[in-house]
N, C-alpha and C positions, 0 to 999 in steps of 0.2 A: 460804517466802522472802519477807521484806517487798520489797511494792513500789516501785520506785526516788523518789527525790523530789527534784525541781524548789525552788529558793528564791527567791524574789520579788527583782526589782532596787527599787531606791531612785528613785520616779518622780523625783525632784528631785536626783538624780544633776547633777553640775556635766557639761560637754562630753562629754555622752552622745553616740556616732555608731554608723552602719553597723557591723558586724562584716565581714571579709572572709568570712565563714560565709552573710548574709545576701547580700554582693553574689551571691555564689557560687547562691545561692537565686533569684534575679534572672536569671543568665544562666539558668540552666534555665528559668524561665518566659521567658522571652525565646524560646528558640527554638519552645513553643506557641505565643505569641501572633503569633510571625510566621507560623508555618504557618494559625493563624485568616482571620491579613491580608491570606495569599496565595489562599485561596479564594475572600475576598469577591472577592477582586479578578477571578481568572478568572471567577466568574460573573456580575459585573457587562457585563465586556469582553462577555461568551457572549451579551448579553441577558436572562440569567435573575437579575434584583437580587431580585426578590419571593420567590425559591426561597433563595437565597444568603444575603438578609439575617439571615432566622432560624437557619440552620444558622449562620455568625456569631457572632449571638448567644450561642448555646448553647455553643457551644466557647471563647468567649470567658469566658465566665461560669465554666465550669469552673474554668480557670486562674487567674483574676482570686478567685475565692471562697475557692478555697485560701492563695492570695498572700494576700490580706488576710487570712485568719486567723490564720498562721501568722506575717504582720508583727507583728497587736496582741499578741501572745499572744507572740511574742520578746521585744517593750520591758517584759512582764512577765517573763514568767521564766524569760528568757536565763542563765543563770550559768554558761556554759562549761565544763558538763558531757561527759562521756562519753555519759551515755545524751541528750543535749539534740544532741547533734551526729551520730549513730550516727543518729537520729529525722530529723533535719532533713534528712542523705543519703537516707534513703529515701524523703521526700516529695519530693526532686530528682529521682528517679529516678521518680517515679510523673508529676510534670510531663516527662518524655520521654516517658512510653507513650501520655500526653495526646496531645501529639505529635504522635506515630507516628499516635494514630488517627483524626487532625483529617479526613484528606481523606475516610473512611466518612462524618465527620459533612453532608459537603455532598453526599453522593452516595446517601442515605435507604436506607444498608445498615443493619444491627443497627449499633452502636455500641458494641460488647465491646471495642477496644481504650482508648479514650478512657474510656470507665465502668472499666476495671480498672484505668488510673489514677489516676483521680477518687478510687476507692477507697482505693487506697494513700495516697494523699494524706493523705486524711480519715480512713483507718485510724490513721497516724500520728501526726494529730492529735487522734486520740479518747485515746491513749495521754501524750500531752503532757499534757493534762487532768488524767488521774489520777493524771500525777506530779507535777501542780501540787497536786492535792488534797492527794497523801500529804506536802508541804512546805509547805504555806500553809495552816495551819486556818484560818483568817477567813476561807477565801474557799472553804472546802473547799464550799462545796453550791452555790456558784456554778461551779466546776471540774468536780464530778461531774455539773452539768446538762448543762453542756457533752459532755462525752466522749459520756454516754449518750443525748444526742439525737443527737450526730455517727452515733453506729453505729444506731439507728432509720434514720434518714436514708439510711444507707448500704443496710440490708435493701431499702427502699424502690425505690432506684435498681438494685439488681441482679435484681428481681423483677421492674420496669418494661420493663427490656432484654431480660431471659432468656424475657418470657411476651407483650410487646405488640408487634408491627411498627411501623414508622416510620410506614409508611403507614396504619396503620391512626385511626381516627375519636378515640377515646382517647387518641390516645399527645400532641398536643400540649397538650389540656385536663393529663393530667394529669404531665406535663414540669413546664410550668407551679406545678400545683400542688407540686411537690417540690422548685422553688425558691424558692417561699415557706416553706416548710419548715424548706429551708436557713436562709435569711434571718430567720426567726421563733426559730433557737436561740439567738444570742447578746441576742437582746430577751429573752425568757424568762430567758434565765440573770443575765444584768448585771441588770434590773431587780428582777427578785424576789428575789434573794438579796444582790445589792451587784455594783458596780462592779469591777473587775479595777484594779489600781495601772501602767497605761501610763504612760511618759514621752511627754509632748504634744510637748516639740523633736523628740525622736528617730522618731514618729511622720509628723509633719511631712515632717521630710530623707527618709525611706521611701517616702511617697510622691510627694513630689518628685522624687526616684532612676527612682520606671516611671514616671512622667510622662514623662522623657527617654528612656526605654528605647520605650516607644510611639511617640514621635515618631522615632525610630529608620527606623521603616516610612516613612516620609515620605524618611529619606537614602537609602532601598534605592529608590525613585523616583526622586530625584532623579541617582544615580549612571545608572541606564539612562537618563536622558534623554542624557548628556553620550557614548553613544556610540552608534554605527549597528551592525549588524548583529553576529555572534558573536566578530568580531576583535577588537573593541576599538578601531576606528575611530572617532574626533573625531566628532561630530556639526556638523551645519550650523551653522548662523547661525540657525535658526528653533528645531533643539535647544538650542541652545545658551540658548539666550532662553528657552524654552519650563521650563528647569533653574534658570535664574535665579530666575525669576517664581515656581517652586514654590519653592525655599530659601525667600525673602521669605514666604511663606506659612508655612513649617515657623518659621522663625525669630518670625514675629510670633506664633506658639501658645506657643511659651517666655515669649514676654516678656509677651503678657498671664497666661502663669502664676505668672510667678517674679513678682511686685511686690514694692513694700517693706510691705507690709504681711504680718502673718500669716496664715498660712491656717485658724489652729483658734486662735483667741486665747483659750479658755476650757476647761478638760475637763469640761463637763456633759456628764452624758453622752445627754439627747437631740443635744445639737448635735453630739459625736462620731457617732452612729450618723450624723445625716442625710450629714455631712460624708463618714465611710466610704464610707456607701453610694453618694451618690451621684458619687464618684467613680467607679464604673463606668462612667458615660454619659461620664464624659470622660475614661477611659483606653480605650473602644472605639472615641470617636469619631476621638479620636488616631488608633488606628489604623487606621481606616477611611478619614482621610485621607488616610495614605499608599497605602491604596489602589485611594480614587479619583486621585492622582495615577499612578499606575501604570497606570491606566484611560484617562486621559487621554492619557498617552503612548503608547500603543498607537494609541488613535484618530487621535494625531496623525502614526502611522506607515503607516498602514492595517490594523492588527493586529486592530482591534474591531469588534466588529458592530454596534453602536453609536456614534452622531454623537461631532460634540465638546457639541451641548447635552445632551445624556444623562450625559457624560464630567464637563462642567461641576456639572451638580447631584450626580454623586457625590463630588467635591470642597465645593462650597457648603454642602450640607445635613450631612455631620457636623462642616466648620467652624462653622454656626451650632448645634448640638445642642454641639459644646466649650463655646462663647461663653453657651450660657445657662441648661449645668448648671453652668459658674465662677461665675456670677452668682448661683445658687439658693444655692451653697453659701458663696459667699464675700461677693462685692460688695456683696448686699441687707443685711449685716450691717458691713460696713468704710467702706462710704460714703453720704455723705449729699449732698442738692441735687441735680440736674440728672445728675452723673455717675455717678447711682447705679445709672441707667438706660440707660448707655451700651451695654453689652455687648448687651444683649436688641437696643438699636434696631441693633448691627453687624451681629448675628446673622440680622433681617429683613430687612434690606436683601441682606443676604449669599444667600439664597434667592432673595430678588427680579433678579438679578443675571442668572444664566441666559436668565431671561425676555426679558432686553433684548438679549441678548451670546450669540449662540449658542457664541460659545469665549469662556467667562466666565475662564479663567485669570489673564488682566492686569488683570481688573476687580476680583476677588478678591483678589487679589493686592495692589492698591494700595487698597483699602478696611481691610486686617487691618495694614497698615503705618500709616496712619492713626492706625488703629482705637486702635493699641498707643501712637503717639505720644501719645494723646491721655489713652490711660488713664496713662499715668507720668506725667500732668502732675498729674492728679487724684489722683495717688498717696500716700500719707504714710504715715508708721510710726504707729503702734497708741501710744497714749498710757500709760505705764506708771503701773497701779494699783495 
């Protein structure tokens, strides 16, 4: 029986958007990455951030690796398929078992449910591949690199789990190494064989789409400030405040996001990778945010074992890690003079902040509101060439 076959979309496609398919793609990852958000958070509250942060990471990563491949690889060769949609349910369903297995990942059990995830995931998308192959010869040995390093990769991860303990001396060397791995397939594949035909708009609004969806975790914060205990009880005058001060926080991450400038004004494709990738660091730090705010409000209820300056820098420092992977990927490229440099000097100060203010909340808070005025001022649309 021939292999099913995928057809390439028209990157220069007029008002290319979202599918309801991929929003749909979204909420499943969504509910990972808040189960991700909800760990750091308790173990930050716990005192244990040095234990939590890695485990974070790694669950974050999961989710977030799948999401982006599954994004570029739709603006190619989405065509509203039967076998294209049949594929994409079951990578939703494998970001649920993700899931389901987030809380092992913070608690250095095996991690079978999250890796049998992981799997389906990237099982899914090894098969995307080869129907992009079996539909798109220009790009067929760029496609088949794909699939078949996805499933290496996968052997790799199920052999990691099934044979090395958490605990054990190995296991984070080579975690590590198997997401470089990851990360090494689509370099491998797009450069040595040719580029994949993404739509750069459509690309863009995708990841603009989790951008909001992360900052998400920041309203699950900010809705527990605004009541006291399990009734549903108004909160004080100091909650009340305390919910404010964060929105102004969640809000000014939007607006130094969304500028009028582009975010990928170009499709070369080193500038797409660095641009992909390094979205990571600011779709984690997003949500890390909202769970040092959720840190915060704990402390400021007596819930944490930890101060409010402990509470503060879990707040500050993935505000300044957003502020200065937008900068690597975007600013150092869109702007020139003096404001090119804005975001990094927010992002230092914003660290430094803690330091001075042991409840840095309001400090923080009116630095990123600033911060943001100052960059819309600086701000311009991309000159068209």
């Amino acid at each position: 029986m021939k292999f099913f076959s995928l057809r390439t979309r028209d990157k220069d496609e007029p008002h290319r958007t979202a599918t309801t398919l991929e929003l749909m793609f979204d909420l499943a990852s969504v509910i990972a990455i808040a189960a991700a958000a909800g760990g750091l958070h308790h173990g930050i509250a716990e005192g244990h951030a040095l234990d939590a942060l890695p485990a974070f990471l790694a669950g974050f990563f999961m989710i977030w690796w799948s999401w982006m491949n599954y994004t570029w690889f739709a603006s190619a060769y989405d065509d509203g398929s039967t076998p294209f949609r049949v594929l994409s349910m079951a990578a939703m369903f494998g970001a649920l078992t993700i899931a389901a297995g987030i809380p092992a990942v913070f608690s250095e059990r095996p991690i079978y449910l999250s890796v049998l995830g992981f799997v389906i995931m990237r099982a899914a998308m090894a098969l995307f591949w080869f129907g992009a192959a079996a539909g798109d010869p220009k790009h067929r040995m760029t496609a088949l690199t794909y699939g078949f390093g996805i499933l290496v990769m996968q052997v790799f991860w199920i052999w990691l789990v099934l044979t090395i303990a958490p605990s054990a001396a190995l296991y984070a060397p080579l975690l590590i190494a198997g997401i470089a791995g990851e990360l090494a397939v689509p370099v491998i594949a797009e450069m040595r064989y040719g580029a994949t035909v993404w739509h750069r708009h459509h690309i863009i609004e995708r990841y603009g789409l989790l951008n909001i969806i992360v900052l998400g975790e920041c309203f699950l914060a900010i809705a527990a400030m605004l009541t006291t205990g399990d009734r549903g009880a108004p909160a004080n005058g100091h909650g009340f405040l305390t919910a404010v001060t964060a929105a102004a926080i969640t809000f000014s991450l939007w607006g130094f996001y969304f500028t009028r400038e582009e975010h990928l004004e170009q499709d070369a494709l080193h500038r797409a990778l660095l641009w992909g990738y390094g979205h990571f660091a600011i779709f984690a730090s997003g949500a890390a945010t909202g769970a040092g705010l959720a840190v915060f409000h704990e402390a400021a209820i007596g819930k944490a074992d930890i101060g409010y300056r402990g509470a503060s820098y879990a707040i500050a420092i993935p505000v300044a890690i957003y502020l200065l992977t937008l900068w690597f990927v975007r600013d150092r490229f869109c702007l020139t003079g003096a404001s090119r440099m804005l975001l990094p000097l927010i992002a230092l100060i914003a660290v430094l902040l803690p330091l001075l203010f042991a409840e840095a909340l309001v400090p923080v808070a009116a630095l990123c509101v600033a911060g943001v005025a100052i960059r819309w001022t600086a701000s311009r649309p991309l000159s068209k060439s």
